[in-house]
C-alpha positions as CSV (number, residue, x, y, z in Angstrom):
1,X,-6.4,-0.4,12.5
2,X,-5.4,3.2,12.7
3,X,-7.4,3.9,16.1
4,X,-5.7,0.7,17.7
5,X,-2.4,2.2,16.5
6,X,-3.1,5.4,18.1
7,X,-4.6,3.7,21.2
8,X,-0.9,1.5,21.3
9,X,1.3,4.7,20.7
10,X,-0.4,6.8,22.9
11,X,-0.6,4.7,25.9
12,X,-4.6,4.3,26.2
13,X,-4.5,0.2,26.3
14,X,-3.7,-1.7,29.6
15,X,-0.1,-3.4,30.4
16,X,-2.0,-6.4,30.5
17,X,-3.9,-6.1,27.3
18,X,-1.0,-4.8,25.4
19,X,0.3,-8.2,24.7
20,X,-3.1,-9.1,23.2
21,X,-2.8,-6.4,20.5
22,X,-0.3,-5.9,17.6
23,X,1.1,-3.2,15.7
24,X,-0.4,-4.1,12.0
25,X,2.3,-2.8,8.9
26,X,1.0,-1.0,6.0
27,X,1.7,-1.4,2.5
28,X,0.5,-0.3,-0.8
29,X,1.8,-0.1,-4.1
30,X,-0.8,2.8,-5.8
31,X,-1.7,2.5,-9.4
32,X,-2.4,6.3,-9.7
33,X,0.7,7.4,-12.0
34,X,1.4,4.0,-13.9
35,X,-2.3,4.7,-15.1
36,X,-2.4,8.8,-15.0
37,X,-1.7,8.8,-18.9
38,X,-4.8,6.1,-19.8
39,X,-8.4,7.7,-20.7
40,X,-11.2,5.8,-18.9
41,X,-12.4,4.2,-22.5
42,X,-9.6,2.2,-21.4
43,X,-11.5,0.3,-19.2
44,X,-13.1,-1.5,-22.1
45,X,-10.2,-2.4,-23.9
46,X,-9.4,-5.6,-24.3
47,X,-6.6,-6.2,-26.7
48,X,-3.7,-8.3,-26.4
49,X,-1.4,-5.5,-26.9
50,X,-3.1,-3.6,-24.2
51,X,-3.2,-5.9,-21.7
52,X,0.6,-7.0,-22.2
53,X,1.0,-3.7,-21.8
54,X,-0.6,-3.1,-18.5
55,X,1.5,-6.5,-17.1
56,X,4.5,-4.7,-17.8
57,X,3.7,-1.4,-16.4
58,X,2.2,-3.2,-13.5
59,X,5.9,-5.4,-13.4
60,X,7.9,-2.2,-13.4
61,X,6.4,-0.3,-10.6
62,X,6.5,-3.5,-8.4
63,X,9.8,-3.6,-9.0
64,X,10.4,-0.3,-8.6
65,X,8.2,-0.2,-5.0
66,X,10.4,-3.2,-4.0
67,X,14.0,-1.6,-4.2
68,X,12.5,1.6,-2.6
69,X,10.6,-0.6,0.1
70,X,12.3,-3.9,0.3
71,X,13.9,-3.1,3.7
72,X,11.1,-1.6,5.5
73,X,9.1,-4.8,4.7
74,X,8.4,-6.2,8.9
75,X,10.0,-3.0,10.2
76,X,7.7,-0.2,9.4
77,X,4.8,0.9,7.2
78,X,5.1,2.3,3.7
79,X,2.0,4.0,3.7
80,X,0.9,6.6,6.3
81,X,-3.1,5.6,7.0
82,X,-4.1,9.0,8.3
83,X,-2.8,10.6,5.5
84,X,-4.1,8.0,2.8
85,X,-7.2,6.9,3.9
86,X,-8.6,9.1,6.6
């Protein structure tokens, strides 16, 4: 996806391919600091405190990527994926 971006926004595809192509919008809701304070023996836990747990943390950051990202949903990406992935 990124090199047919790059191939869009620099020009490199024919006018009469163009129309053929579209610009695909990125997003991602990461993980990485509702679950920076949890040990990896966490993997194996399976208690239903735990895993209440985890839905809530998991509700919270949705809802918190939503009222930071609600109005770019259709418009523009939330995640850059050259600096993410690549």
């Amino acid at each position: 996806m990124a090199f047919v971006q790059k191939m869009m926004d620099e020009g490199w595809i024919k006018d009469e391919y163009r129309d053929k192509m579209k610009y695909v919008l990125m997003h991602s809701i990461r993980a990485d600091n509702a679950m920076s304070d949890l040990s990896v023996t966490t993997k194996f836990a399976w208690q239903w405190e735990f895993l209440t747990m985890l839905r809530d943390r998991g509700r919270a950051y949705a809802q918190q990527w939503i009222a930071e990202n609600y109005e770019h949903v259709g418009v523009r990406s939330s995640v850059n994926i050259h600096k993410e992935f690549l």
